[in-house]
N, C-alpha and C positions, 0 to 999 in steps of 0.2 A: 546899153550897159555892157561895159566889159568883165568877162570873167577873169579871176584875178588867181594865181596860183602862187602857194607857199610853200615853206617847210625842208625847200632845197638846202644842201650845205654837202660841205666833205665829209666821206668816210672811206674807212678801207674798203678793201674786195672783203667781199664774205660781210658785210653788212649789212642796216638796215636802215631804212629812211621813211616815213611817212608823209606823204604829200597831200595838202588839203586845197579846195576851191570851192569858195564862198558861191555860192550860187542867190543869195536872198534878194539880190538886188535886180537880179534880172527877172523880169515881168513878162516878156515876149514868151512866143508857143514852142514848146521844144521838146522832144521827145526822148534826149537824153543827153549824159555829158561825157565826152569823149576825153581821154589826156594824149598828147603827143609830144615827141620829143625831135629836137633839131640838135644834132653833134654838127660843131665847127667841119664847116664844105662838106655837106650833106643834106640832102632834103630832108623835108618833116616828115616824120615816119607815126602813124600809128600806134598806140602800144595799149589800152584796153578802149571800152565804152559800157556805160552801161547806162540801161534806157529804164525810162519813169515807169512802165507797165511793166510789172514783174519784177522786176529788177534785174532782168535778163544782161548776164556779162560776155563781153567778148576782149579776146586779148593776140597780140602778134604772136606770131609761132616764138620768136626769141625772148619775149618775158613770162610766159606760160609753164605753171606750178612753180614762179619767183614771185608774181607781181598778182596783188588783188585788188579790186577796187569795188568799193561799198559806198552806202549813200546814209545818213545820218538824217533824216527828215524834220526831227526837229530844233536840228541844229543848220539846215539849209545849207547844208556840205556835204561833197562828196570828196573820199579820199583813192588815195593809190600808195596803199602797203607796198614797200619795196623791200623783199628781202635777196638775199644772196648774193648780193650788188655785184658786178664785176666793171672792170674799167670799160669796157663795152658800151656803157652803161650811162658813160657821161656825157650829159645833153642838156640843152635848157629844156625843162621841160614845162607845157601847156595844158590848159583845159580850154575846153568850147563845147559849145552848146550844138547839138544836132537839130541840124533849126529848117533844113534844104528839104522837101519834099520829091519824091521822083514818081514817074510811073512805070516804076516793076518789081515785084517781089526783091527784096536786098536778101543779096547772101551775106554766109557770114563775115568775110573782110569787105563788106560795103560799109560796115559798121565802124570800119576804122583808115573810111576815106579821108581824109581833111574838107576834099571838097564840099563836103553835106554838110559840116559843121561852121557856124558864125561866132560871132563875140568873144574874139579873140582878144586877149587882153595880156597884158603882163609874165614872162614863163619867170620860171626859178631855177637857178641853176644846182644841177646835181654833178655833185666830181666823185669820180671812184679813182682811189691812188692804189696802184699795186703793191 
C-alpha cells in the first residue's frame, strides 16, 4: 500500500499550508512516517519524521521552528504544519513509512534518510510565490 499525500497548493511567502497522509490503509510493520520533499533538479531531501513510540519528532536543520509534524490516531493521519513558507520551500512534497531496519543505533538525521523509508506513493505539490 502506498502512502498518499495532500493538501499541497499555492501560497505566498510568509504562509501556511497543512499537509496530511492517510496512513489507514497501510498494514505493513513501520515505526514511523517520514515527509520529504523533491524541488525540480534536486534530490529528495528530508524534512521531518516522526515515529509511532513516543511520538518522537525529528526535522532538517532548514524547516526547524517553521514546520511541525503530528500524528492524529484516530483519524489514521499524520500531518506536516507548514508555517512561514518561503519560496525555498517549493517542492513536491512526500510521506513514507520508515519500514528499513539497520543494525546500529540511528542518529538523529538517520531519521530523515529516504533510504530507511518504503511506500512511497503519490507527493503534492507546494508552490511558495514571492
Amino acid at each position: 500500500v502506498q502512502l498518499q499525500a495532500s493538501g499541497g497548493g499555492l501560497v505566498q511567502t510568509g504562509g501556511s499550508l497543512r499537509l496530511s497522509c492517510d496512513v489507514s490503509g497501510f498494514t505493513g510493520e513501520y515505526r514511523g512516517i517520514g515527509w520529504f520533499r523533491q524541488a525540480p533538479g534536486k534530490g529528495r531531501e528530508g524534512v521531518s519524521c516522526i515515529l509511532n513510540s513516543g511520538g518522537t519528532t525529528y526535522y532538517a536543520d532548514s524547516v526547524k521552528g517553521r514546520f511541525t509534524t503530528s500524528r492524529d490516531y484516530a483519524k489514521n493521519t499524520v500531518y506536516l504544519q507548514m508555517n512561514s513558507l518561503k519560496p525555498e520551500d517549493t517542492a513536491v512534497y512526500y510521506c513514507a513509512a520508515l519500514t528499513r531496519k539497520v543494525g546500529y543505533t540511528m542518529g538523529y538525521y538517520d531519521y530523515l534518510d529516504s533510504f530507511l523509508f518504503g511506500s512511497w506513493g503519490r507527493g503534492t505539490q507546494v508552490t511558495v510565490s514571492s
